[in-house]
C-alpha positions as CSV (number, residue, x, y, z in Angstrom):
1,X,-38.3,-41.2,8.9
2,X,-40.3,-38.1,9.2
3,X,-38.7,-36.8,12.4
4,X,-35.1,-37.6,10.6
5,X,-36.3,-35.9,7.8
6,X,-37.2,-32.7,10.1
7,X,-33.6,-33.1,12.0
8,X,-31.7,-32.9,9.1
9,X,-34.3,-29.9,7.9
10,X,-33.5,-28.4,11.4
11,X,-29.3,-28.7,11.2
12,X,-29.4,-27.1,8.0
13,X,-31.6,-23.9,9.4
14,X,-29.5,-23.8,12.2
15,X,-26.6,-23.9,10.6
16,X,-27.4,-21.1,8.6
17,X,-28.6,-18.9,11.0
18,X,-25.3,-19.6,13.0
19,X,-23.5,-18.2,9.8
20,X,-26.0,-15.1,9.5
21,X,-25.5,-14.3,13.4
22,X,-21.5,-14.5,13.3
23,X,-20.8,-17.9,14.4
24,X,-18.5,-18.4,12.2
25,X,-14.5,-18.9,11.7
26,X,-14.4,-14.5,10.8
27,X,-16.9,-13.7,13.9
28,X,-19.1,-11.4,11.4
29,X,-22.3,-11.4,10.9
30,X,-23.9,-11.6,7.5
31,X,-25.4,-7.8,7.7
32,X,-21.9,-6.8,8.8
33,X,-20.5,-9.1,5.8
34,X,-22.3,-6.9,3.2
35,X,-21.9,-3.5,4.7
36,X,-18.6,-4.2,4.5
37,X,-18.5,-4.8,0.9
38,X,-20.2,-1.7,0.3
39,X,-17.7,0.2,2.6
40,X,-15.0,-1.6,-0.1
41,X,-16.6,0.3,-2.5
42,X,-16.8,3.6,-0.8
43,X,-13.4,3.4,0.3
44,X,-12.3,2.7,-3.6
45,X,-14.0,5.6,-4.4
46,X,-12.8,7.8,-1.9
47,X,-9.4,6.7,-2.6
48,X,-9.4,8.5,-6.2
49,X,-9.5,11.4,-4.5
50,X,-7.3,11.0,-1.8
51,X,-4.3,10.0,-3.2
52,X,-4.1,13.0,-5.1
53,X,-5.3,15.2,-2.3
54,X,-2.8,14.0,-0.5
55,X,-0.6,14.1,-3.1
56,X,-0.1,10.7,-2.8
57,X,0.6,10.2,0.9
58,X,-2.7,8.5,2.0
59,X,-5.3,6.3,1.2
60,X,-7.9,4.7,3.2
61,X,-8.0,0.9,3.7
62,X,-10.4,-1.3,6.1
63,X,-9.3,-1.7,9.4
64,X,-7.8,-4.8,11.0
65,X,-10.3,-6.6,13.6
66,X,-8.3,-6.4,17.2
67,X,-11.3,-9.0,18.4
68,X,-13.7,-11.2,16.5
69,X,-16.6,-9.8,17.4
70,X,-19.6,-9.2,15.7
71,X,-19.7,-5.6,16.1
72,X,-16.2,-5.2,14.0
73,X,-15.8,-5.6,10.8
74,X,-16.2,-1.8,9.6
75,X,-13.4,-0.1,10.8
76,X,-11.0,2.0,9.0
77,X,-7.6,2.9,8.9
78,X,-5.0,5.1,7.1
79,X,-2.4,3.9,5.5
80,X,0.9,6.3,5.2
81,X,2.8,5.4,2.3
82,X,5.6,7.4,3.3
83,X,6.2,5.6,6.7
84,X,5.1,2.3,5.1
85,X,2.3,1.8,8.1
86,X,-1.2,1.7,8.9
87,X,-2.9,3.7,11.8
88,X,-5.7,4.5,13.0
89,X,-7.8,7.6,11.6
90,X,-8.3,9.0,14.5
91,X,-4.3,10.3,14.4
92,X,-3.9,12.5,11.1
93,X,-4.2,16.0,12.4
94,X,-7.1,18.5,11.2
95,X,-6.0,18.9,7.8
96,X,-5.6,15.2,6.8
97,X,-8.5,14.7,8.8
98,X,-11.1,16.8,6.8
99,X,-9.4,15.7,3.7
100,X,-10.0,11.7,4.0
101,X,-13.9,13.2,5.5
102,X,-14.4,14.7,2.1
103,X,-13.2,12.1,0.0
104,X,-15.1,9.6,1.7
105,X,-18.0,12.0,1.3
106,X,-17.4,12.4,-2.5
107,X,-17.1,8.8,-2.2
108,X,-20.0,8.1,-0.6
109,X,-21.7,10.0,-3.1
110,X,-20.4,8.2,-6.1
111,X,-21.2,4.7,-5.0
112,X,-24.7,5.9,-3.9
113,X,-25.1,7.2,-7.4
114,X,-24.0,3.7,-9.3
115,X,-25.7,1.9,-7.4
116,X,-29.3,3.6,-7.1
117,X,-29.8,3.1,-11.3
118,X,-28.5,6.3,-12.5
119,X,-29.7,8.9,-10.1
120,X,-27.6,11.8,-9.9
121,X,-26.7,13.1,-6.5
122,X,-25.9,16.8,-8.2
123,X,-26.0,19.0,-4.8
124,X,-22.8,19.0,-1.8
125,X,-22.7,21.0,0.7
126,X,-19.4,21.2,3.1
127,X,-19.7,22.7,6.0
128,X,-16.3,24.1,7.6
129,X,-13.3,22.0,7.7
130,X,-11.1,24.7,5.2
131,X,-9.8,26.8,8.3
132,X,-7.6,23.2,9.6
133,X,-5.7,23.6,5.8
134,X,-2.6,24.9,4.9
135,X,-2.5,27.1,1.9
136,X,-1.3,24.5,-0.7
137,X,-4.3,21.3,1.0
138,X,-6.7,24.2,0.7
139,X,-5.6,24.7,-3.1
140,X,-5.6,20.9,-3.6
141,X,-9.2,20.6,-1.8
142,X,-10.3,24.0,-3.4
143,X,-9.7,21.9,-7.0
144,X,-11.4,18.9,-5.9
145,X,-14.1,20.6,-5.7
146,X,-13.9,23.0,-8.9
147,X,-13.5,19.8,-10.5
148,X,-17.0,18.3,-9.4
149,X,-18.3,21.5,-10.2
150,X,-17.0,21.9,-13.9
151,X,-18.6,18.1,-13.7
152,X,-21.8,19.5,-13.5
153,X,-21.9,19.7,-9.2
154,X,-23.2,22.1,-7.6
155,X,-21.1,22.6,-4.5
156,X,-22.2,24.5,-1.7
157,X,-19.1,25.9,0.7
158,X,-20.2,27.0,4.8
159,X,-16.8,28.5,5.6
160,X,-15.5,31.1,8.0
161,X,-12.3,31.1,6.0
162,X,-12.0,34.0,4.1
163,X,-8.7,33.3,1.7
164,X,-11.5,31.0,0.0
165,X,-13.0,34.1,-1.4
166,X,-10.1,34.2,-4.0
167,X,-11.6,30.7,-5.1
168,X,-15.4,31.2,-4.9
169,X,-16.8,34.0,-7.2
170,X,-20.5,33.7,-5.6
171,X,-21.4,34.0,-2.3
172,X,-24.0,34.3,0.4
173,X,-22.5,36.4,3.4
174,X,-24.5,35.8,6.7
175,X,-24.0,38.6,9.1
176,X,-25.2,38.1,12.4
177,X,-26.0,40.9,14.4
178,X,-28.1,42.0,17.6
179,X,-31.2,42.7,16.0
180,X,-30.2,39.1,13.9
181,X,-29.0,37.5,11.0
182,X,-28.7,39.4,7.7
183,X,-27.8,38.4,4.1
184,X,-26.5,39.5,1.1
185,X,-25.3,38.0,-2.0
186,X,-21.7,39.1,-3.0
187,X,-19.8,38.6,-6.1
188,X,-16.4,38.2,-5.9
């Protein structure tokens, strides 16, 4: 009776720990089960702000497992609503590309924020990205960004890209020279 007793005890450890390790019908494991969920959430929140960056072209979506492994399960992919398809990130050009980067930041952020009890994540610092924009993303990104200042933010810019000048009223100018670096703070 005892050793029946420890048998059944056994199947049932087993059998969870086959679940928890990915032998199971999806191939994930538990850990890759719940980062998963979170990604879910990051990729909601990043989505606010891509669709509109994008004016409505893009949004991010999880990406579809080519082999049940238990390394997948956190991919991600783009979907176009203009062609109707997904792809893979790793096509939209350097534009697009910093644009899903930053709302997945922003993202990031937010979901961080709600989940850790109510602490504020008030500093961002981006650095470069703004020179891969057209004039009209740049705008777009540039208020994105206003936005989560005005929100109370404060966002820090690293940029070469001097037509953001027009946008940013204070800045630190690094000016690197033989003898080295010098700064000054310039107001726009």
């Amino acid at each position: 009776k005892e050793a029946d007793s420890l048998e059944q005890e056994y199947r049932i450890v087993g059998r969870l720990s086959d679940i928890a390790n990915g032998k199971n019908a999806h191939g994930i494991t538990f850990q890759r089960y719940v980062l998963r969920s979170l990604l879910q959430d990051v990729i909601d929140a990043a989505n606010e702000r891509l669709i509109v960056m994008s004016r409505g072209q893009y949004r991010l979506q999880p990406g579809e497992r080519s082999r049940k492994n238990m390394a997948g399960g956190l991919d991600l992919e783009i979907f176009d609503e203009y062609s109707g398809y997904a792809r893979a990130v790793a096509t939209l050009s350097g534009g697009e590309s910093f644009l899903a980067s930053l709302s997945l930041a922003l993202g990031l952020a937010d979901v961080v924020q709600s989940y850790a009890g109510g602490i504020r994540l008030d500093t961002i610092f981006i650095d470069e990205g703004f020179g891969t924009l057209d004039a009209e993303t740049l705008d777009t990104a540039i208020d994105t960004l206003l936005e989560l200042q005005r929100n109370g933010r404060l966002v820090g810019i690293i940029s070469h890209v001097e037509e953001l000048q027009e946008h940013i009223h204070a800045c630190l100018e690094i000016t690197k020279t033989r003898e080295g670096s010098s700064a000054k703070f310039v107001l726009h």
